[in-house]
C-alpha positions as CSV (number, residue, x, y, z in Angstrom):
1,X,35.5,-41.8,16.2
2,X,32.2,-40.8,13.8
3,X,31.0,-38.8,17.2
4,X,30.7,-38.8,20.8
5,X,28.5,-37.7,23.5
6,X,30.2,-35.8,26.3
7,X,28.5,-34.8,30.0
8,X,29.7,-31.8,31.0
9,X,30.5,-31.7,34.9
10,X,33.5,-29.1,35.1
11,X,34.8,-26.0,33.1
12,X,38.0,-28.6,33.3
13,X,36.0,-31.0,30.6
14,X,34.9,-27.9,28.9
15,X,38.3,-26.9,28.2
16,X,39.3,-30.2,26.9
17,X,36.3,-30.7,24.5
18,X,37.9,-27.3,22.8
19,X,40.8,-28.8,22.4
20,X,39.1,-32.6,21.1
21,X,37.1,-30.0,18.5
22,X,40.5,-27.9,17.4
23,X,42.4,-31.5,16.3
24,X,39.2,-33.5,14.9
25,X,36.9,-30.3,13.6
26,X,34.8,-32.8,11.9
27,X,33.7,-35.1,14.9
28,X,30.3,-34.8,16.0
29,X,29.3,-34.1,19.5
30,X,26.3,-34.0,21.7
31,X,25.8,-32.4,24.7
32,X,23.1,-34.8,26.9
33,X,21.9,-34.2,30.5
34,X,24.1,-35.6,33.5
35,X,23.2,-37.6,35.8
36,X,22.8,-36.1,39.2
37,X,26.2,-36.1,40.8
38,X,27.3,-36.2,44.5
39,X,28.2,-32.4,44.8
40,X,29.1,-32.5,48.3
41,X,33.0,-31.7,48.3
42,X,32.4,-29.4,45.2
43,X,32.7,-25.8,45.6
44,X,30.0,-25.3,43.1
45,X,26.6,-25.8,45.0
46,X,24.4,-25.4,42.6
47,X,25.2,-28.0,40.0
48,X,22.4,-27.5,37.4
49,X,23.4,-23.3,37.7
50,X,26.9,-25.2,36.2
51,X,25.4,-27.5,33.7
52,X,23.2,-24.8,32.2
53,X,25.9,-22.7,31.7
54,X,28.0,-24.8,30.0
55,X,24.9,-26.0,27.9
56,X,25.0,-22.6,27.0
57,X,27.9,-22.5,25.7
58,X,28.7,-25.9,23.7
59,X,25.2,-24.8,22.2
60,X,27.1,-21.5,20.5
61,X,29.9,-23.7,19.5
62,X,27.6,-26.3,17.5
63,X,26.3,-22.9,16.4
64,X,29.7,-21.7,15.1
65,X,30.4,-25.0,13.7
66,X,27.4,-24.7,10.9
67,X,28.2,-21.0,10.1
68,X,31.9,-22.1,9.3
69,X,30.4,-24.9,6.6
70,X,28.9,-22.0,5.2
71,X,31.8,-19.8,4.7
72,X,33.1,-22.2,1.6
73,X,32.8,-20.1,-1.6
74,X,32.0,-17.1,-0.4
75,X,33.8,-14.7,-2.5
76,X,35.2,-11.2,-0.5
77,X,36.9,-8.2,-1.3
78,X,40.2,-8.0,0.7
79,X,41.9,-3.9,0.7
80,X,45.5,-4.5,0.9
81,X,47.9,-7.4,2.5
82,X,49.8,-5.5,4.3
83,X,53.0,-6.9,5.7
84,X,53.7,-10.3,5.5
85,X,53.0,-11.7,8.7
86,X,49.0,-10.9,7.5
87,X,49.9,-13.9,5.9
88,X,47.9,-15.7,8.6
89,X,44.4,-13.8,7.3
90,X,44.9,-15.4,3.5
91,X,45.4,-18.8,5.0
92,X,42.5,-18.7,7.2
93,X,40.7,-17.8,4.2
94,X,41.9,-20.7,2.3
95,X,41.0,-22.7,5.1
96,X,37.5,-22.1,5.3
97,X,37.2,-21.8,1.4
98,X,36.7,-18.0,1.1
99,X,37.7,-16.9,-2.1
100,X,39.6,-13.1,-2.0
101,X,39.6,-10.6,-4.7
102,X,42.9,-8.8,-3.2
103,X,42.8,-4.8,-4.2
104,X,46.3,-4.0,-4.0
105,X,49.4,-2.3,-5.6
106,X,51.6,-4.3,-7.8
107,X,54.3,-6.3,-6.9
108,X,52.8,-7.5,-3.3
109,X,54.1,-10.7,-1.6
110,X,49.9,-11.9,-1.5
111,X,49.3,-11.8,-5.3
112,X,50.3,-15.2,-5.6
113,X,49.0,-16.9,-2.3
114,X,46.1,-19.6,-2.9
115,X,43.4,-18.0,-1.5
116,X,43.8,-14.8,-3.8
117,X,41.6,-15.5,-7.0
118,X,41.7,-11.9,-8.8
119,X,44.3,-8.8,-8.0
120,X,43.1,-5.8,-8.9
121,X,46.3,-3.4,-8.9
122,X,45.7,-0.5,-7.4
123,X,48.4,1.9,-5.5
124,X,46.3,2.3,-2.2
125,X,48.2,5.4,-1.3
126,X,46.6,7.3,-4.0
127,X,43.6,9.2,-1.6
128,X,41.7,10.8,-4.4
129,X,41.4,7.8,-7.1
130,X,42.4,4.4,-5.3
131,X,38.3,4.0,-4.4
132,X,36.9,4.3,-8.0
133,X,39.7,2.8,-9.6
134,X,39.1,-0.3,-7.4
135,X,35.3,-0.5,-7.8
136,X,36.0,-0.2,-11.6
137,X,37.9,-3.0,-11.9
138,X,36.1,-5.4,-9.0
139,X,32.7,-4.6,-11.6
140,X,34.7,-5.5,-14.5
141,X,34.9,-9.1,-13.2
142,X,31.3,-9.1,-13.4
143,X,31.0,-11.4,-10.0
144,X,28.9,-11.3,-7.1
145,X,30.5,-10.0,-4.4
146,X,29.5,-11.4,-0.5
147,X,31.7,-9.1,1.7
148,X,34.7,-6.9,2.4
149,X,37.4,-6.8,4.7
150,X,40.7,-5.0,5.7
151,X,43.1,-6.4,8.3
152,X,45.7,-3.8,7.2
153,X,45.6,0.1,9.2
154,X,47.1,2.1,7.0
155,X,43.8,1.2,4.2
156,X,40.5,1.2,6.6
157,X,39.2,3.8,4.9
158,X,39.8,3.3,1.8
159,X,38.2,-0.1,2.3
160,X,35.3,1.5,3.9
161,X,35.0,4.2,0.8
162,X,34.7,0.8,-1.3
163,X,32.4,-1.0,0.5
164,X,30.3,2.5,0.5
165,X,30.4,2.6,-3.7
166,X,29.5,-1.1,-3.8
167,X,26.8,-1.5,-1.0
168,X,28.7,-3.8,1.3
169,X,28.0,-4.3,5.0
170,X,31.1,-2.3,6.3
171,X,32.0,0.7,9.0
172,X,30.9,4.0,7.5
173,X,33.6,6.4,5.7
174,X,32.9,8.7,8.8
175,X,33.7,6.0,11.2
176,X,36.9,4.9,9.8
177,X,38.0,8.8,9.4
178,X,37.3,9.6,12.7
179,X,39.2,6.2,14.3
180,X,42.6,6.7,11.8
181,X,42.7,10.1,13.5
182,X,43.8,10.1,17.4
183,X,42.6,13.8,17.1
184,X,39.3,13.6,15.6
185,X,38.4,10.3,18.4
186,X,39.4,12.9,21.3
187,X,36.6,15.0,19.8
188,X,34.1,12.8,19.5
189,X,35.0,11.2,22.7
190,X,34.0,15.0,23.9
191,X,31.3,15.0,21.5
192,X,29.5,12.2,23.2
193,X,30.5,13.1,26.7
194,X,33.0,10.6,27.5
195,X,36.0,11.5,29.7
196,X,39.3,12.4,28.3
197,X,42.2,13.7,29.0
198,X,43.3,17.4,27.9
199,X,44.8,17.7,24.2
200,X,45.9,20.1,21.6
201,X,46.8,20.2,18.0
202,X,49.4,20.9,16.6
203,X,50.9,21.7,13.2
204,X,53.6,24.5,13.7
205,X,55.4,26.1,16.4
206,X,53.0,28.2,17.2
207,X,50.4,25.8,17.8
208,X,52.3,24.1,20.5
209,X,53.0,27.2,22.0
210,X,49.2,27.9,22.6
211,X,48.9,24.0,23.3
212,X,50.9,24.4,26.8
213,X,48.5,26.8,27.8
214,X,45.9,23.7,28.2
215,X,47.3,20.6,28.5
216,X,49.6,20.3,31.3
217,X,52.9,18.2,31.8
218,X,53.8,16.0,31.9
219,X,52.4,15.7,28.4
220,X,52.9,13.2,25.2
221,X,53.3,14.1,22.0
222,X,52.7,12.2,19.2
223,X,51.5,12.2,15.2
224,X,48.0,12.3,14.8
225,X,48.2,9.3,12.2
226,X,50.0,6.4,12.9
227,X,50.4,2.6,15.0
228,X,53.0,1.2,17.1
229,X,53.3,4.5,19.1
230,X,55.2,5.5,15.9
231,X,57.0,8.8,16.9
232,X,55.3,9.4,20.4
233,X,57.5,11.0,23.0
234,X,56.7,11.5,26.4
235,X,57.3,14.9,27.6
236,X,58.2,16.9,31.0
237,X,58.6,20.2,29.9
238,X,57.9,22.8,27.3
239,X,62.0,22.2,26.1
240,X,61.4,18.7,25.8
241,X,58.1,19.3,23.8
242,X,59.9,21.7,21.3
243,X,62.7,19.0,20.5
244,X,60.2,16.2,20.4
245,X,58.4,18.1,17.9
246,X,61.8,18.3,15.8
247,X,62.4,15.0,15.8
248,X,58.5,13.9,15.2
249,X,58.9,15.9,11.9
250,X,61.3,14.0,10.3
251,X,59.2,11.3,10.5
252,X,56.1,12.3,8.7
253,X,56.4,11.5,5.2
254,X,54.3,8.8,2.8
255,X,58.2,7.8,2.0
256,X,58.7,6.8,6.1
257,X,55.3,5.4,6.0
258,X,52.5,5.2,3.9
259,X,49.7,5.8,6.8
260,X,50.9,9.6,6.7
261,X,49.3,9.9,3.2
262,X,46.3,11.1,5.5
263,X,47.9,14.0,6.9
264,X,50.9,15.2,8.8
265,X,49.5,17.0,12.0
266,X,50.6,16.2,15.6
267,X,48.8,16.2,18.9
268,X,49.9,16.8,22.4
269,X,47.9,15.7,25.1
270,X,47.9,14.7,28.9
271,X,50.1,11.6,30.1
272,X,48.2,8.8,31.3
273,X,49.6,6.8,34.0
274,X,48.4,3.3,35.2
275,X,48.2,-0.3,33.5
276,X,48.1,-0.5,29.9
277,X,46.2,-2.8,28.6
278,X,44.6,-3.8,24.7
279,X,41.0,-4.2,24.3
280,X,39.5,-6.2,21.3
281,X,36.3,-6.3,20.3
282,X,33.9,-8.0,17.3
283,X,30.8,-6.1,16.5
284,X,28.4,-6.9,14.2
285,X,25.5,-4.6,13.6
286,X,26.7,-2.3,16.5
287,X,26.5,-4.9,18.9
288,X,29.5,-6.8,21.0
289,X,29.9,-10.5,20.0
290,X,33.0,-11.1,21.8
291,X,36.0,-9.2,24.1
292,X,39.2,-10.0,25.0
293,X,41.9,-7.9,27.7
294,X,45.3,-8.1,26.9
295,X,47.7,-6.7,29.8
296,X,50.7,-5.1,28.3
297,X,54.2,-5.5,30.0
298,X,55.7,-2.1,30.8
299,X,56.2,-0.3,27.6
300,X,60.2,2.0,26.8
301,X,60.0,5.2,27.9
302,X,60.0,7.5,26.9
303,X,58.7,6.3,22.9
304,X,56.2,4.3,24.5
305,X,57.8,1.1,22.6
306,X,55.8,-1.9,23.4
307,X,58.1,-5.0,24.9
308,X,55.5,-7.6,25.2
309,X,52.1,-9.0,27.0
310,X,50.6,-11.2,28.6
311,X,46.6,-13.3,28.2
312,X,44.3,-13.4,30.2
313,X,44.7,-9.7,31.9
314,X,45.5,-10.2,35.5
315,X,43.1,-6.9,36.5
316,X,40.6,-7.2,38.4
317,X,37.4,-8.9,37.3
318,X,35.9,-5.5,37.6
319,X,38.3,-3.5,36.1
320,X,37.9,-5.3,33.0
321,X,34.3,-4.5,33.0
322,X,35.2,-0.9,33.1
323,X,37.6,-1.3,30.7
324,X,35.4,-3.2,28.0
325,X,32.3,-0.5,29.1
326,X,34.1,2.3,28.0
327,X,35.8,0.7,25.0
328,X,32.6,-0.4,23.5
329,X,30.8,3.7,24.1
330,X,33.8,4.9,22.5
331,X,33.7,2.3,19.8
332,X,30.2,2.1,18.6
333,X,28.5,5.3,20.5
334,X,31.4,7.9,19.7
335,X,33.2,6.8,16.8
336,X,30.0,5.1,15.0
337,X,31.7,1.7,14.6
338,X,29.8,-1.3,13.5
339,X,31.3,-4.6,12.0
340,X,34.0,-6.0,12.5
341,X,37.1,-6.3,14.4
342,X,38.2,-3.4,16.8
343,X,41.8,-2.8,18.9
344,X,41.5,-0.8,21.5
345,X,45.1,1.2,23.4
346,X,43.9,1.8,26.8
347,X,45.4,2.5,30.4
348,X,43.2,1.7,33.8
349,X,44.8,4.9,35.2
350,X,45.2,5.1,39.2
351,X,42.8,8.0,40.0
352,X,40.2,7.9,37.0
353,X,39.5,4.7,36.3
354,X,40.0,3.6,32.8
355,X,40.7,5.8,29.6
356,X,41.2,5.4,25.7
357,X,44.6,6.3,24.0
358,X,43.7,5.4,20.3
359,X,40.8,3.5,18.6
360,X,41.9,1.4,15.5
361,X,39.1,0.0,13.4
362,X,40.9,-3.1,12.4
363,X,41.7,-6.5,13.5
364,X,44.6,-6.3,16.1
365,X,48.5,-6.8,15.2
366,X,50.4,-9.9,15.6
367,X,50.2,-12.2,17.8
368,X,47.2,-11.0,19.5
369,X,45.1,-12.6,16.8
370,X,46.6,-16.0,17.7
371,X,46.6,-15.7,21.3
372,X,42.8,-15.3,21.4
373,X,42.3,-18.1,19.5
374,X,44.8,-20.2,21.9
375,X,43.7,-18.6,25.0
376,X,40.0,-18.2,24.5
377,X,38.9,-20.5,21.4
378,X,37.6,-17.6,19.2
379,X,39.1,-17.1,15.9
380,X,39.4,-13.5,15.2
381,X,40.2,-13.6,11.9
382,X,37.6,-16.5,11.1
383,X,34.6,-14.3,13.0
384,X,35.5,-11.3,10.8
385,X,35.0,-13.3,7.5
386,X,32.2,-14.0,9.0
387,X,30.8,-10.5,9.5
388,X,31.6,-9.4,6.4
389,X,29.3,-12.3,4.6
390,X,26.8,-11.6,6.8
391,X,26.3,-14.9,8.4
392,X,25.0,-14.8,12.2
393,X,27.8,-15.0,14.6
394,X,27.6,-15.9,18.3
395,X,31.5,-15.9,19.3
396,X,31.3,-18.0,22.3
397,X,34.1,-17.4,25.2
398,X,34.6,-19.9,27.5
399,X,33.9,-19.2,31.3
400,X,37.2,-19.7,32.2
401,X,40.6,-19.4,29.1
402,X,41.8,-22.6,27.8
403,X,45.5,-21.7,29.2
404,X,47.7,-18.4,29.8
405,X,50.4,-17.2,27.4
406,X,53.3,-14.0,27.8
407,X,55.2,-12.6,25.0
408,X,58.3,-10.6,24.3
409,X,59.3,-9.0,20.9
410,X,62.9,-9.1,20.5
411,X,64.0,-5.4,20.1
412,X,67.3,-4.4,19.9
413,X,68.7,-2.9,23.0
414,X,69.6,1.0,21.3
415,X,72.2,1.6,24.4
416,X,74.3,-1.6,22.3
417,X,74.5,-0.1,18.8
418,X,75.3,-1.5,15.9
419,X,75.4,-5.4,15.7
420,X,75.7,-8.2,13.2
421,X,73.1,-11.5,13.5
422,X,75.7,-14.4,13.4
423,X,75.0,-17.6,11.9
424,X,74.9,-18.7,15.6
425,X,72.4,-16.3,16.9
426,X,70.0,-17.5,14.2
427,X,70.2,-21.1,15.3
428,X,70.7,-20.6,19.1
429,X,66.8,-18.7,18.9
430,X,65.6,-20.9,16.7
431,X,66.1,-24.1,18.7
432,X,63.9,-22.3,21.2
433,X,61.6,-23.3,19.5
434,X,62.1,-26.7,21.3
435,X,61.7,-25.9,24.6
436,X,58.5,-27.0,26.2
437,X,57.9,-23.5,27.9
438,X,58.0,-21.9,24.3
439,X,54.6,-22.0,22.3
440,X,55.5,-18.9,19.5
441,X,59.3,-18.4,18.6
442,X,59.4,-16.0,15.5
443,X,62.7,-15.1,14.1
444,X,62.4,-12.6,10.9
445,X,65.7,-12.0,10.3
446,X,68.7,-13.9,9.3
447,X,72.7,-14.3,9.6
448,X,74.5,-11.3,8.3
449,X,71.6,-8.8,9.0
450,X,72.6,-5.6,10.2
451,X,71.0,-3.8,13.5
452,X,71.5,-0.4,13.0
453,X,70.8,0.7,16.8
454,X,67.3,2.8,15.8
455,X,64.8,3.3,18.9
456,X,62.8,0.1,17.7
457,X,64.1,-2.4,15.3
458,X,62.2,-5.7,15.9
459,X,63.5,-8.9,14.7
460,X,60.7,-11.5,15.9
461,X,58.7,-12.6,18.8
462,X,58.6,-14.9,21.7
463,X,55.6,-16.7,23.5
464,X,55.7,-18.9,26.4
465,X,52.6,-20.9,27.6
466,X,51.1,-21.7,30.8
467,X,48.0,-23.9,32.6
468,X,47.3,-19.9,33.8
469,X,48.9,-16.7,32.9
470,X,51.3,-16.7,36.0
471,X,53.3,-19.6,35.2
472,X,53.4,-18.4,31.5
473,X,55.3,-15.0,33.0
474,X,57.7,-17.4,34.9
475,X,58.5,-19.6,32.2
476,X,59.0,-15.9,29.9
477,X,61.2,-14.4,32.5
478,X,63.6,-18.1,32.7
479,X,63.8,-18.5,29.0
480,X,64.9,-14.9,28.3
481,X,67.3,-14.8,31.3
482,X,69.2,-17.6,29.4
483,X,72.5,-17.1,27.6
484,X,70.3,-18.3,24.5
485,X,69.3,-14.5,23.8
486,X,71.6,-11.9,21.9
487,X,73.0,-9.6,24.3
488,X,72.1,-6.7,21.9
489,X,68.3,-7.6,22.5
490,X,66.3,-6.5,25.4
491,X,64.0,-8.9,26.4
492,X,63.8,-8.0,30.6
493,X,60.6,-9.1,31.6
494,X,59.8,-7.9,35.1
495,X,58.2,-10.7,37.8
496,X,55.0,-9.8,38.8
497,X,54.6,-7.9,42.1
498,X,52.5,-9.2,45.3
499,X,50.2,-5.7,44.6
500,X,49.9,-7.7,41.2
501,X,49.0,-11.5,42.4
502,X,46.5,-10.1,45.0
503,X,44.6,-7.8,42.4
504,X,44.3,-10.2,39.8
505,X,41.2,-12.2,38.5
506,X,39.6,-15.0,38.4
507,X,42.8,-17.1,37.3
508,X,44.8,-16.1,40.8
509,X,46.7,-19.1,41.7
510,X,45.7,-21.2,44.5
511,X,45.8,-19.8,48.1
512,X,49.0,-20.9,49.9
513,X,50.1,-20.3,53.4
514,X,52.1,-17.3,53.7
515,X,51.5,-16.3,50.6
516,X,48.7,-13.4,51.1
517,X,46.3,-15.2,48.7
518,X,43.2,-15.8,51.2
519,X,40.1,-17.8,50.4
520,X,38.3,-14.4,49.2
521,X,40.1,-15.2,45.6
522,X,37.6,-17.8,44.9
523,X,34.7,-15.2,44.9
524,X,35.7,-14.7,41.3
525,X,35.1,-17.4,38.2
526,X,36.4,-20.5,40.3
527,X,33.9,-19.8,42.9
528,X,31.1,-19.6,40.2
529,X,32.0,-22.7,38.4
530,X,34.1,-24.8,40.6
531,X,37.4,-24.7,42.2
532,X,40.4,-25.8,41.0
533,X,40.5,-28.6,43.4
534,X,37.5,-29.9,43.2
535,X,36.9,-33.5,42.8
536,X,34.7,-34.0,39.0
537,X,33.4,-36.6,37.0
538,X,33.5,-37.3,33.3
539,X,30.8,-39.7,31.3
540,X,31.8,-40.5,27.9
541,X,29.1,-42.4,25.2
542,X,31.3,-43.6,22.2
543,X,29.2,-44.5,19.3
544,X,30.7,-46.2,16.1
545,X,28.6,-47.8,13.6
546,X,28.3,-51.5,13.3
547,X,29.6,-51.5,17.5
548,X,28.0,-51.8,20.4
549,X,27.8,-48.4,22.4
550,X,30.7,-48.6,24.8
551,X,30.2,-46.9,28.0
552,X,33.3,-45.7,29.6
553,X,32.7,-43.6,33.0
554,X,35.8,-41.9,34.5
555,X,36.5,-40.8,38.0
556,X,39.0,-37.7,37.9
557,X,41.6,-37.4,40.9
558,X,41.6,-33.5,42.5
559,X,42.8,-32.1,40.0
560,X,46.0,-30.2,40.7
561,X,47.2,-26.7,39.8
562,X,50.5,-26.4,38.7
């Protein structure tokens, strides 16, 4: 087809136009008026409300088409690859015809991908010369420059020192300071009058003697630099806090990692109990384009360790708002963030509401970048090209997501030990990848690798996909109950509770007798825009040239939820 005109009757249709636009990018579509419809057995009373909406919508995504086209060529400054599943951010660039002048040490996996059209060596972990050395070498090309970016945390602000020396549209050096310390965010949280919970430094002994005089237990500790709860330690008691501390230390080295080339301090502050959850935002020019709520499943205590999560959160419609409210006054009111992608660590805590554990001003880790694309249409990593060339961006987010999807990473269980990946592990997971229920299966490791039993040794991912988030969990929790999995992984995925189904959003599953779910559910996005049930039609006008215009009208069954 050369184009096709599509009226839009049901978030249903909307859903499947993103998916028509995903295959054939290039297809041109049209949005016309509907004719009126019989709305009688519709739960949506207040059909124009519905078409205007959605009119709305496919309007931004014609919008995002054009500023897309306009990406080819544009020539940006990328500050370090990082590891290499950021492989994904170079081949979106290639995609869209972005060219990337990569500033980055010697020797890196990205020096030779496609996309990269100049490497200008540089070891990033150098604080006091990495900036000018870069800017020396990126003016020595003698090429005009359209944007920066970094997708990589340990570099933000080197990349914003960069962008500062050559004029580019980026966060300030302040901003990024302030968000790559958990310390410095806690005090500008204060500054600005947000609600936090009670912390300390801590460099020495003595400093977290005089910490347990404010903060009370139970308490976390953790380095004041750092990602993937890297080193955090929840503690009871002021014994627990000394040995966490010992333990914390050996850790912080440039040599463990290179993120602790910006210092080596510690903080101990109040636990926070509740759902976590990840935040992400885009901002351009201070403002939010686009969020996103990722619920995560119930983290290893007591390091915190992350086993997986699931999209779209299953909070309350309301809670989210909270959530996002507070994210964004941290993000851009405290912190002074601006452009660009943001993640977000929070918790929705069970007496005071919702509160920030880090802000990180970079794009989020894998696979949260896919997921939002899958579950929500919005490229992250597309958008913050975007951003960075200054093109206008409207991200557009459907009223209701395109599908739900749950995730595990495949840890090793530490209570196993030592273990050896067989030849017959490696092909066991990998024919996961066949299963219907699985959309990601990410094995990183292969036969003959060694586990060595450390408190968080990943070898890949898993990602199972649903028509809503619940049945995502369901097909998550059969896959890893299967033999399939290495016994020395833990992959337990907990069901969700009743408390769970009957506080979730607006993608609760059908009401069902004796099931608790009443007919109040539908006062959330289903109500607004039409139920899952409800009988909808679809008007297609094919146009090809040299044919006739066919007409082809199509009367949808209730549709079904599975």
């Amino acid at each position: 087809l050369d184009s096709v005109t599509i009226h839009l009757e049901s978030t249903f249709f909307f859903r499947l136009l993103q998916r028509v636009r995903r295959q054939q990018p290039d297809l041109e579509v049209e949005l016309t008026t509907a004719p009126p419809l019989d709305m009688a057995r519709s739960s949506t009373s207040r059909p124009s409300a519905l078409r205007d909406e959605l009119s709305k919508e496919f309007s931004k995504l014609n919008e995002n088409e054009e500023q897309r086209k306009n990406l080819a060529g544009k020539l940006v400054v990328m500050v370090a690859s990082g590891y290499l599943g950021k492989k994904v951010c170079f081949d979106t660039a290639l995609k869209h015809g972005v060219k990337i002048i990569l500033v980055e040490k010697a020797g890196t996996w990205a020096a030779t991908h496609p996309a990269v059209e100049h490497h200008i060596q540089v070891d990033t972990t150098d604080t006091a010369n990495a900036a000018n050395l870069a800017v020396h070498g990126i003016e020595e090309l003698g090429l005009h420059i359209d944007g920066i970016v970094c997708f990589w945390e340990n570099d933000v602000v080197l990349c914003a020192e960069i962008a500062e020396k050559l004029d580019l549209p980026y966060n300030t050096v302040e901003a990024a300071r302030i968000c790559k310390s958990k310390l410095r965010t806690r005090e500008a949280m204060n500054k600005a009058g947000l609600k936090a919970p009670a912390f300390h430094r801590v460099k020495s002994d003595a400093d977290l003697e005089e910490a347990f005089k404010t903060v009370p237990f139970p308490a976390v500790l953790k380095p004041q630099y750092g990602a993937e709860a890297q080193g955090a330690t929840r503690v009871n008691n002021r014994t627990e806090a000394r040995a966490a501390l010992v333990n914390v230390q050996k850790l912080l080295s440039v040599e463990y990692d290179s993120i602790y080339k910006h210092g080596c301090d510690c903080i101990l502050e109040q636990y926070l109990d509740g759902d976590e959850v990840d935040v992400d935002l885009l901002l351009a020019n201070g403002q939010v384009l686009f969020s996103s709520v990722t619920d995560n499943l119930e983290t290893n205590q007591p390091d915190f360790i992350n086993t997986g999560a699931m999209m779209p959160s299953i909070l309350a419609d309301w809670k989210q708002r909270e959530l996002v409210e507070l994210a964004k006054r941290t993000a851009v009111d405290a912190v002074g963030l601006t452009t660009g992608a943001v993640h977000i660590e929070m918790k929705y805590t069970s007496r005071h509401g919702p509160h920030i554990i880090e802000v990180n001003g970079r794009l989020c880790g894998n696979p949260l970048p896919e997921w939002i694309k899958e579950v929500w249409g919005v490229d992250f990593i597309e958008e913050s090209y975007k951003i960075a060339v200054a093109l206008q961006v409207r991200s557009m987010k459907p009223a209701v997501p395109l599908c739900g999807l749950a995730g595990t990473f495949l840890l090793n269980d530490p209570r196993f030990g030592r273990a050896v990946v067989s030849e017959r592990d490696v092909q066991r997971m990998v024919e996961l990848r066949e299963d219907t229920r699985v959309w990601q299966m990410y094995w990183e490791v292969e036969a003959g690798y060694v586990i060595k039993g450390l408190p968080r040794e990943e070898v890949g991912w898993l990602t199972t996909k649903g028509v809503n988030v619940f049945q995502a969990v369901e097909y998550l929790r059969s896959v890893c109950s299967t033999d399939v999995v290495p016994r020395y992984l833990t992959t337990k995925v907990a069901p969700l509770t009743h408390e769970q189904m009957l506080m979730a959003g607006p993608l609760a599953p059908p009401a069902r007798a004796g099931h608790g779910l009443g007919s109040s559910r539908q006062s959330g996005s289903f109500g607004r825009l039409g139920s899952v049930g409800s009988p909808c039609r679809l008007e297609v006008v094919l146009r090809s040239p040299g044919r006739f215009a066919q007409v082809q009208q199509l009367q949808s069954t209730t549709l079904q939820s599975q």
